[in-house]
Backbone as a printed PyTorch tensor [residue, N CA C, xyz], in Angstrom:
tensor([[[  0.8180,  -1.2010,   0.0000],
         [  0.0000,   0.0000,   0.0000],
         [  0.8500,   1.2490,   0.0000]],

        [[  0.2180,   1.9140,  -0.2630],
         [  0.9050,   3.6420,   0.2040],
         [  0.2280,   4.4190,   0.8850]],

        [[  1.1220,   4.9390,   1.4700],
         [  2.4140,   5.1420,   1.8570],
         [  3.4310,   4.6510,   2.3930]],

        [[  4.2470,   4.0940,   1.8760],
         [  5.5530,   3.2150,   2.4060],
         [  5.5550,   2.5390,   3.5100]],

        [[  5.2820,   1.4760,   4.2720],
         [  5.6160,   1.4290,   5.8410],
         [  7.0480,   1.4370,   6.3040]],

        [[  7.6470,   1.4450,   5.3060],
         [  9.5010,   1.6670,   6.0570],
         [  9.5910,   0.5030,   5.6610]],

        [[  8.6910,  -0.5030,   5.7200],
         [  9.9010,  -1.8590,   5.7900],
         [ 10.0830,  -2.6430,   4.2900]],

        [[  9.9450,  -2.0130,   3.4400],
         [ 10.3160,  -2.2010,   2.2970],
         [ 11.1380,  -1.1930,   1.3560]],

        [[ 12.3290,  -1.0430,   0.8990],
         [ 13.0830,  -0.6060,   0.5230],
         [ 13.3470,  -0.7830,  -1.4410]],

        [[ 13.6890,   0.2760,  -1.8010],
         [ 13.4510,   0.6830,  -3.1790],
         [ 15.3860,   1.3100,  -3.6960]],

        [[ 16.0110,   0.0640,  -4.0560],
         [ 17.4690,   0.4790,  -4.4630],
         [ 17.2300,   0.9830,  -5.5130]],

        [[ 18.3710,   1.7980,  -5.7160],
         [ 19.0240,   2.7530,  -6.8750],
         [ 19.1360,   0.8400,  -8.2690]],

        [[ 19.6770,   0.1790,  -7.6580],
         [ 19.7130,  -0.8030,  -8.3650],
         [ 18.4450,  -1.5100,  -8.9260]],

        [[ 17.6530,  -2.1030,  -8.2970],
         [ 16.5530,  -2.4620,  -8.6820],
         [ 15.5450,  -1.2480,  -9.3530]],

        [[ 15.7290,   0.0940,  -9.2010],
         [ 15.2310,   1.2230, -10.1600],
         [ 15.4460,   1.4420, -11.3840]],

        [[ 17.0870,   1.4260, -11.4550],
         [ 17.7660,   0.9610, -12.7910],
         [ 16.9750,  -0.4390, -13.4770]],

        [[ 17.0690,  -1.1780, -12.8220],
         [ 16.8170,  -2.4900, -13.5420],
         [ 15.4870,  -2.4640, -14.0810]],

        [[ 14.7720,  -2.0160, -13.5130],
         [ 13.0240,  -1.3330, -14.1000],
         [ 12.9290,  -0.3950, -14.7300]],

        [[ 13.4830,   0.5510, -14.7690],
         [ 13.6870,   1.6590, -15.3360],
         [ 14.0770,   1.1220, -16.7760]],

        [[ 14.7410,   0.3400, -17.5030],
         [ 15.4330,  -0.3450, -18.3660],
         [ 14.5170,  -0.8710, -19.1610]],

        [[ 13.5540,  -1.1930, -19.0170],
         [ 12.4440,  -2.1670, -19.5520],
         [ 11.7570,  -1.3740, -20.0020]],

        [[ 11.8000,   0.0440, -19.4940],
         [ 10.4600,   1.3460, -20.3200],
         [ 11.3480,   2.4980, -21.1370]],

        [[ 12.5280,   2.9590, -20.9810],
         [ 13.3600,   3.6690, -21.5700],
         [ 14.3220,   3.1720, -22.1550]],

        [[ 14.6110,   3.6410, -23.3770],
         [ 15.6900,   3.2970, -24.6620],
         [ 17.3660,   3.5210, -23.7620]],

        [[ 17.5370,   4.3630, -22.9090],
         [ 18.4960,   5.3000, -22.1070],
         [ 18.0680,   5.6570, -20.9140]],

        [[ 18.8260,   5.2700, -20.2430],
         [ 18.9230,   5.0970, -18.2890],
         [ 20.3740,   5.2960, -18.2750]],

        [[ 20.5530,   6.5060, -17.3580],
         [ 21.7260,   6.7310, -16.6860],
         [ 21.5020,   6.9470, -15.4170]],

        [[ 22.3190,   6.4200, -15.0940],
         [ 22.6240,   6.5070, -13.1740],
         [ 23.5530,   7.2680, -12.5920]],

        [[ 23.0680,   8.1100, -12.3970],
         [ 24.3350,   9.1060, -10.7660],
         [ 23.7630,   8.4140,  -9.8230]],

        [[ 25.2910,   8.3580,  -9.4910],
         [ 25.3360,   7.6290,  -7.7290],
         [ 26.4240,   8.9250,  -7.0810]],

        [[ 25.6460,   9.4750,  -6.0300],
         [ 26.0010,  10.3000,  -4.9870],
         [ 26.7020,   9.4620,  -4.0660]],

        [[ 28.0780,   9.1670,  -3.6930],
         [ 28.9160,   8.6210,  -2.8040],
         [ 29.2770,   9.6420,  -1.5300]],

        [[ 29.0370,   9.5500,  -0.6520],
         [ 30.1640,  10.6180,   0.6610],
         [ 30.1890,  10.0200,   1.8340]],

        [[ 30.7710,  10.6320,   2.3530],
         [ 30.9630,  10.2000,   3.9850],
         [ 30.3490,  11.3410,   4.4860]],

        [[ 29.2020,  11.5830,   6.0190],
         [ 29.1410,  11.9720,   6.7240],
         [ 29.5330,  11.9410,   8.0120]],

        [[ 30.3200,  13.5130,   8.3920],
         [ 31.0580,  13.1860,   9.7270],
         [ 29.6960,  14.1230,  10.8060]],

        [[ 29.6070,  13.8540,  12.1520],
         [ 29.3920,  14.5800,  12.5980],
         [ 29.8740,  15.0830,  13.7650]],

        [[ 29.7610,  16.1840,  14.6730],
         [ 30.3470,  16.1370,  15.4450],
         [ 29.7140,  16.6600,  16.9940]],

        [[ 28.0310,  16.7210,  16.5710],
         [ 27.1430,  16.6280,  17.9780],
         [ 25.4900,  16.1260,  17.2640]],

        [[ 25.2380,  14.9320,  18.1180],
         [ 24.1040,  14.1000,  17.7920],
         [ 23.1200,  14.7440,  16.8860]],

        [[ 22.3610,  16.0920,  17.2240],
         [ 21.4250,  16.4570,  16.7250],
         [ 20.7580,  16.6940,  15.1860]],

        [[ 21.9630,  16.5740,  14.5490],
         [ 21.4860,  16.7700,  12.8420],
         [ 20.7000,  15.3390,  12.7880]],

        [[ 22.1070,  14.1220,  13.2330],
         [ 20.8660,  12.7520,  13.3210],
         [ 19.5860,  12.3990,  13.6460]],

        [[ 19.3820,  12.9260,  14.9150],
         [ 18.2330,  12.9340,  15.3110],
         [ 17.1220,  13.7480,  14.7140]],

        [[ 17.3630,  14.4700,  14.0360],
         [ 16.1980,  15.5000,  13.6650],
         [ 16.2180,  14.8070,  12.3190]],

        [[ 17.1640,  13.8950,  11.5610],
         [ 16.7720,  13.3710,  10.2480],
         [ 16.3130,  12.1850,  10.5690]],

        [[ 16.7120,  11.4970,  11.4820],
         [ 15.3170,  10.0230,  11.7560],
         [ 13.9720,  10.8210,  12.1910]],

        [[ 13.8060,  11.7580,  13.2940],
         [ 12.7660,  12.4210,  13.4910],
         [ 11.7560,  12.3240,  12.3530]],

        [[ 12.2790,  13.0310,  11.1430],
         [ 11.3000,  13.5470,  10.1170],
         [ 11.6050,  12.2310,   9.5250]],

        [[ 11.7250,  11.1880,   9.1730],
         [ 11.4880,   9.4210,   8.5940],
         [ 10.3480,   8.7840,   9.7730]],

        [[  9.9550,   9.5950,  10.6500],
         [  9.5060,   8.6700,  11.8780],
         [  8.0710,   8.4400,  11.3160]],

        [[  7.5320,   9.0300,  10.2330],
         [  6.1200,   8.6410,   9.8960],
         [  6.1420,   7.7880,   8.8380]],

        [[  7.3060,   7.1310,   8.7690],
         [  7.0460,   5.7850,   7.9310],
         [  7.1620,   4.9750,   8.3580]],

        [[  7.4200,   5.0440,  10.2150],
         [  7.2120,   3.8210,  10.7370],
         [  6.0790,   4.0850,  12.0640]],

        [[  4.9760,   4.2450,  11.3750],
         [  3.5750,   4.6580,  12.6970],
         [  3.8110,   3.7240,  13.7900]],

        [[  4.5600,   2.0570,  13.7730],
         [  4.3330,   1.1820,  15.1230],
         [  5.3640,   1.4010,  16.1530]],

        [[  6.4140,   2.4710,  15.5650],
         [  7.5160,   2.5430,  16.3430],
         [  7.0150,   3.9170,  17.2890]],

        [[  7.8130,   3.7820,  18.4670],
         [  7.7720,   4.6750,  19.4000],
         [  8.7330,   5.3430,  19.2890]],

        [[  8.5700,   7.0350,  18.5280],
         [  9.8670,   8.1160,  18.2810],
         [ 10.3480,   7.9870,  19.6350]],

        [[ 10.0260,   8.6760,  20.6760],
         [ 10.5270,   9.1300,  21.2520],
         [ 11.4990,   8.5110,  21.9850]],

        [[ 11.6380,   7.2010,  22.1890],
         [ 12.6790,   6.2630,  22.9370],
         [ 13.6710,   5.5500,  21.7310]],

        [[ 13.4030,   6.0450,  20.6610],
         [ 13.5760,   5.4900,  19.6390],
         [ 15.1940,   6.5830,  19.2190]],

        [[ 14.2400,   8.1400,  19.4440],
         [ 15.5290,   9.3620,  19.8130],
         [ 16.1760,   9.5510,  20.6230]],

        [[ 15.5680,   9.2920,  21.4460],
         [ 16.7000,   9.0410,  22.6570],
         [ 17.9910,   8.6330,  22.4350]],

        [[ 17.5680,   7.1020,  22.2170],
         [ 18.8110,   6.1110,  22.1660],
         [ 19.7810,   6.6640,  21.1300]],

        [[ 19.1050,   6.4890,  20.1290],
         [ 20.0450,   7.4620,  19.2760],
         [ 20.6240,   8.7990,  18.9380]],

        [[ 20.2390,   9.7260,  19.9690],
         [ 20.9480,  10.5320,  20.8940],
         [ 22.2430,  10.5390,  21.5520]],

        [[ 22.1380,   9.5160,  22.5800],
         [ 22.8640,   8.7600,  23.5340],
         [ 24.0140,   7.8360,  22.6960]],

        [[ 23.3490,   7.4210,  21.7090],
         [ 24.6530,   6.5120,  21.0270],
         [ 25.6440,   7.3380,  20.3520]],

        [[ 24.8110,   8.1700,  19.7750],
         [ 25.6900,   9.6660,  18.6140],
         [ 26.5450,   9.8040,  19.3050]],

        [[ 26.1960,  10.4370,  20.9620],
         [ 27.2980,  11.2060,  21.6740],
         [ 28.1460,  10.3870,  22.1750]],

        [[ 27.7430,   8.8310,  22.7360],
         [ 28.8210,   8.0940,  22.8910],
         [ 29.9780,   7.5970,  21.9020]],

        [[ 28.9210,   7.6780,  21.0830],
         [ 30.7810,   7.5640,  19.4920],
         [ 31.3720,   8.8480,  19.5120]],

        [[ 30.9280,  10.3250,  19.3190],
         [ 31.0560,  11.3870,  19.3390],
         [ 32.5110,  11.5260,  20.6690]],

        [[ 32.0060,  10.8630,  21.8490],
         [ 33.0740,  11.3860,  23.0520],
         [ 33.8520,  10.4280,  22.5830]],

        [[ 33.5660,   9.1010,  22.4100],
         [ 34.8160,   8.1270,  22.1170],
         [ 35.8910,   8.3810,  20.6900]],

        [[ 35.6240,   8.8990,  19.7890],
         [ 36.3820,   9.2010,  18.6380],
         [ 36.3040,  10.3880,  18.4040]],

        [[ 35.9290,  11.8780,  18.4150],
         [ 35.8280,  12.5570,  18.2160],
         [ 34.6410,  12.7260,  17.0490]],

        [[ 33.6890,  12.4610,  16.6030],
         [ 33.0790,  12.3940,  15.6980],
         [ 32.3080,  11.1220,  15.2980]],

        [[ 30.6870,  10.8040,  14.5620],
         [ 30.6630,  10.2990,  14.0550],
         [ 29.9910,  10.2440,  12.7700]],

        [[ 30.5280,   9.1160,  12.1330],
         [ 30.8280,   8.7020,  11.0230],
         [ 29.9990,   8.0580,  10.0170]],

        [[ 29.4760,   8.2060,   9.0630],
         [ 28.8490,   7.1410,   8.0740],
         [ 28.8230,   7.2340,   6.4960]],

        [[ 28.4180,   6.1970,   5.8820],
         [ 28.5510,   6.7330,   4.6260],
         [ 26.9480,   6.8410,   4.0820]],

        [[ 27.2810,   7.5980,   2.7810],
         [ 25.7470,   7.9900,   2.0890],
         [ 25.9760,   7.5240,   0.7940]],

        [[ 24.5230,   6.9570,   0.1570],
         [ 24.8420,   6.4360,  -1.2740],
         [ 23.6740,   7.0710,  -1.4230]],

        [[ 23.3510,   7.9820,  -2.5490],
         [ 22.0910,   8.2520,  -2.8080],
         [ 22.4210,   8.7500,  -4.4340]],

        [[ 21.1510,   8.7720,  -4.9030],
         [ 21.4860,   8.4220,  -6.7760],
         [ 20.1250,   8.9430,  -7.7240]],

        [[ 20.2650,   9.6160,  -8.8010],
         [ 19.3460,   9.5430,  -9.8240],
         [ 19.2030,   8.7820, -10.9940]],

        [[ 18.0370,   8.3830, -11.0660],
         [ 17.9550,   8.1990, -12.4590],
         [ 17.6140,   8.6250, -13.5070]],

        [[ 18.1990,   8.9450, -15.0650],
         [ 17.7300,   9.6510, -15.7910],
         [ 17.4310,   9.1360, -16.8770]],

        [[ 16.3150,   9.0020, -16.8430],
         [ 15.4470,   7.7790, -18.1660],
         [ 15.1480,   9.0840, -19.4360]],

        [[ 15.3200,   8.1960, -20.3210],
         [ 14.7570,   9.3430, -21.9340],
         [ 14.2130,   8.1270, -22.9580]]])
């Protein structure tokens, strides 16, 4: 159904691969980076706003923790860390 419940996921890959079957020409940008951070809150406020694709979950203990974890990698390494893959497709 829609709207998404979160627990099904839609790759850049399997888009391509569909995408292919209706357009003559499909190109793919793939956005590669690393995000550093260096105090919890950007995280939390970007699961925050994803939190209505999962209505059975409970935000608020949900931010917390991941609050609490940010800053515990944050004090233990100076920063934390992840990577981002995000991508277009451009069908003609």
């Amino acid at each position: 159904g829609w709207p998404p419940d979160g627990q099904s996921t839609f790759t850049l890959e399997a888009g391509e691969v569909m995408a292919r079957r209706h357009f003559d020409q499909v190109r793919r940008l793939d956005f590669v980076g690393e995000v550093v951070l260096t105090e919890p809150e950007p995280l939390v406020k970007f699961i925050a706003s994803s939190m209505s694709c999962f209505p059975a979950v409970p935000a608020q203990p949900l931010l917390d923790r991941v609050r609490a974890r940010t800053a515990a990698a944050i004090r233990a390494t100076g920063a934390f860390r992840f990577h981002s893959h995000a991508g277009f497709l451009v069908c003609r």
